[in-house]
C-alpha positions as CSV (number, residue, x, y, z in Angstrom):
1,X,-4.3,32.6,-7.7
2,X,-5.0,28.9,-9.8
3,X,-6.0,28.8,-13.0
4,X,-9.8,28.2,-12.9
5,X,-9.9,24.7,-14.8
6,X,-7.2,23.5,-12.2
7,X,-9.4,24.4,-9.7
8,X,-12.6,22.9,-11.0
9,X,-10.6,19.8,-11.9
10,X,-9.2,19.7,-8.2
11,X,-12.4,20.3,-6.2
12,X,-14.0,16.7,-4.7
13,X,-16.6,16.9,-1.9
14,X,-15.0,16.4,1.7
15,X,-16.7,14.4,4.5
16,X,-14.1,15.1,7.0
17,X,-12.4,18.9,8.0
18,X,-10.2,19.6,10.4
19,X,-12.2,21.3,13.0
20,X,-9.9,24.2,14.7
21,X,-9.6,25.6,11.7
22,X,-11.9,28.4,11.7
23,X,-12.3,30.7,8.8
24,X,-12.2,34.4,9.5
25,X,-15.5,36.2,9.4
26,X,-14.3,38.9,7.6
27,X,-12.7,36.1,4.9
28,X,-16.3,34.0,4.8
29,X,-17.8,37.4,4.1
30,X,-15.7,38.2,1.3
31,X,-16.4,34.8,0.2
32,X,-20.2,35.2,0.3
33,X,-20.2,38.9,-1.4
34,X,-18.3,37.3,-4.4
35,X,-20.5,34.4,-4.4
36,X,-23.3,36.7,-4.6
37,X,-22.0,38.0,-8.3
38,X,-23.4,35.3,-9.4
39,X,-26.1,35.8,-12.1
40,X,-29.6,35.3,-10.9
41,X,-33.1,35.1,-13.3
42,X,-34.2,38.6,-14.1
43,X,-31.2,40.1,-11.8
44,X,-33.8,39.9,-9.0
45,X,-31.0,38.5,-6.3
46,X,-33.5,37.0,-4.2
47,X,-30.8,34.5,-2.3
48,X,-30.0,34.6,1.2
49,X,-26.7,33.4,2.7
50,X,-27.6,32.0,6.6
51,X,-24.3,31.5,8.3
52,X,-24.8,28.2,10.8
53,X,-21.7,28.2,12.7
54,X,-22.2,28.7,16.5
55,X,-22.4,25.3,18.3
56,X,-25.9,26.2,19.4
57,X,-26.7,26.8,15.2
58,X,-24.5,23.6,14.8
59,X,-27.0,20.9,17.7
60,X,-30.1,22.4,16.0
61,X,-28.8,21.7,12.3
62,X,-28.1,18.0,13.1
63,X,-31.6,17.4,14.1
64,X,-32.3,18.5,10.6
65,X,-29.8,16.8,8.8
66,X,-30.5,13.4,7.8
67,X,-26.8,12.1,6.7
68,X,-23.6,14.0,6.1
69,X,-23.5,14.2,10.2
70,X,-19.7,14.5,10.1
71,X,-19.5,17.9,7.9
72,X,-22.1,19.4,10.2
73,X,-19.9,18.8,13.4
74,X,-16.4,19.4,11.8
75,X,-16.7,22.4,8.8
76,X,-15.7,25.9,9.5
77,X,-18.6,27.2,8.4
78,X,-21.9,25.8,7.0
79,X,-23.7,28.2,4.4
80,X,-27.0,27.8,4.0
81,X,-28.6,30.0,0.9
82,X,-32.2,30.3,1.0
83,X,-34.5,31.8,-1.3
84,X,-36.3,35.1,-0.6
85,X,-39.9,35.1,-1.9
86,X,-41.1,38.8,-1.0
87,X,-36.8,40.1,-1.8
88,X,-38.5,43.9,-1.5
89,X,-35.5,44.9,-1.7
90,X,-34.7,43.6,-5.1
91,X,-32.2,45.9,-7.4
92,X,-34.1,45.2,-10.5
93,X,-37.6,45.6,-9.0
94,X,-39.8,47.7,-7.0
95,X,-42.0,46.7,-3.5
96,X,-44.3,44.3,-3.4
97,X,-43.7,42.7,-6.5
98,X,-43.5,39.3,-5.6
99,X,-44.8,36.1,-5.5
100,X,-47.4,35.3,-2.4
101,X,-46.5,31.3,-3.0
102,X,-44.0,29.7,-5.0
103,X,-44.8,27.8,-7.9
104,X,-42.9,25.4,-9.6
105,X,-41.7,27.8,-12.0
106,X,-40.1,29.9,-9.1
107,X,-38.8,27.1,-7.2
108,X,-36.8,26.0,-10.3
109,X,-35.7,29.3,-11.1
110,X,-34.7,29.7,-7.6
111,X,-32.9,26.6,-7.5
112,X,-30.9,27.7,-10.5
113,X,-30.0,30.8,-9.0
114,X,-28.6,29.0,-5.3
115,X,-27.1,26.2,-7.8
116,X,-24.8,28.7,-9.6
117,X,-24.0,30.9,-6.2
118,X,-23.5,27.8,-4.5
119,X,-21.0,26.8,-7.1
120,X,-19.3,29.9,-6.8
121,X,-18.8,29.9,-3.1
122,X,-17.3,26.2,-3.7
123,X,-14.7,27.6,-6.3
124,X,-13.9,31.0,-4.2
125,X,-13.5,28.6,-1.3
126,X,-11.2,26.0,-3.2
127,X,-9.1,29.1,-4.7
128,X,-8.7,30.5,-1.3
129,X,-7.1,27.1,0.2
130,X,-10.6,25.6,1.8
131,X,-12.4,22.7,1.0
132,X,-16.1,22.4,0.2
133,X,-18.9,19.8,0.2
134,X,-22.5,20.6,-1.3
135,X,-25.7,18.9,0.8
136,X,-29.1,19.0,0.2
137,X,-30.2,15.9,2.8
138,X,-31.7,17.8,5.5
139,X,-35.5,18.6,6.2
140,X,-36.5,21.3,4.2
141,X,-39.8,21.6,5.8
142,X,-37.9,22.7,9.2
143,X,-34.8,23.9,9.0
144,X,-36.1,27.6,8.9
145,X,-38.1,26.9,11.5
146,X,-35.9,25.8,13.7
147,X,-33.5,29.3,13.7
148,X,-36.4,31.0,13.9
149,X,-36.7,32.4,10.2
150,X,-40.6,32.9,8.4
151,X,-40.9,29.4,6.2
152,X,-43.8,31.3,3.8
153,X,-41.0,33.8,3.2
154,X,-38.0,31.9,2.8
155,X,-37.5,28.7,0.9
156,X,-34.5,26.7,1.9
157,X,-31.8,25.7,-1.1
158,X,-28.3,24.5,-0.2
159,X,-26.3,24.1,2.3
160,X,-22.8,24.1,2.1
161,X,-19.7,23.3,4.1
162,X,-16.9,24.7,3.9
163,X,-13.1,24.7,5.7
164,X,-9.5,22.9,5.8
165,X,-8.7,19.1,5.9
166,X,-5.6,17.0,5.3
167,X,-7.9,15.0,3.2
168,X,-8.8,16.4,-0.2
169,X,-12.0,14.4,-0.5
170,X,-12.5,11.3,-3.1
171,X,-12.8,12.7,-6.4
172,X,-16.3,11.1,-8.2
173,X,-16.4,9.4,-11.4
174,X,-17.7,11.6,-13.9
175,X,-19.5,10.1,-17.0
176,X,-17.7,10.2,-20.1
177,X,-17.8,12.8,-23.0
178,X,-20.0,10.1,-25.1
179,X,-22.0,9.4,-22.7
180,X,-23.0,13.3,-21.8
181,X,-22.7,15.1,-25.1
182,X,-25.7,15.5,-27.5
183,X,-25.5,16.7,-30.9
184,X,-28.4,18.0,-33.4
């Protein structure tokens, strides 16, 4: 297993991936459990992990992706997390205690919550020898839609590709220190 900073500092997003290289569902699974430790507001775990990967799941997507057409048609698997507004099922809460419509307050919190489970799945990925790329350029308003899945119920977050490529993506110019680091 890598040392975690040697993983962070070696993850870059991928455009390309190797297509015949499918991950295992039983090792994606693993990967999404994990990822799902992540800490969510209140412990409510409201996040849903939609696996797109037939080629069926794969046209449909590409309708509602605006760019990033070539990790759509060459990733081993493409996560989508969603957010689930009624989540009766929640650990930390009982039924019906949920929001009816999301208000900003929820949709940020939400968006925290898929930011740091996405982030997980990208590290668990990278450890385990895959390669990962984050997207958020597809139509939020019909993506749900489209596989069938309640859009008053479910808010769409992340999607995320994920698999093996010769290519370890371009690595992005961080901002310096000086440039990022308050002090008061």
């Amino acid at each position: 297993m890598a040392d975690l900073e040697q993983i962070i500092h070696a993850r870059h997003s991928v455009r390309q991936y190797e297509p015949e290289q499918p991950i295992p569902t039983t090792e994606l699974d693993d990967m999404i459990a994990t990822a799902a430790l992540a800490p969510t507001a209140m412990n409510r775990q409201p996040l849903r992990y939609l696996v797109l990967d037939s080629p069926a799941a794969r046209t449909e997507l590409l309708q509602q992706v605006t760019f990033n057409q070539n990790q759509i048609k060459t990733a081993s698997s493409l996560v989508l997390i969603v957010a689930d507004l009624v989540n009766d099922d929640s650990a930390a809460f009982t039924p019906g205690n949920h929001t009816a419509a999301p208000d900003t307050n929820t949709l940020t919190t939400n968006g925290i919550n898929a930011g740091l489970a996405g982030m997980q799945l990208m590290l668990i990925a990278q450890n385990r020898g895959y390669v990962t790329n984050p997207m958020t350029g597809f139509d939020h308003a019909k993506i749900l839609s489209a596989f069938g899945y309640d859009e008053q119920r479910y808010v769409p977050l992340l999607l995320i590709a994920i698999g093996k490529s010769s290519d370890h993506g371009q690595p992005s110019e961080h901002k310096s220190l000086d440039k990022i680091l308050l002090h008061h």
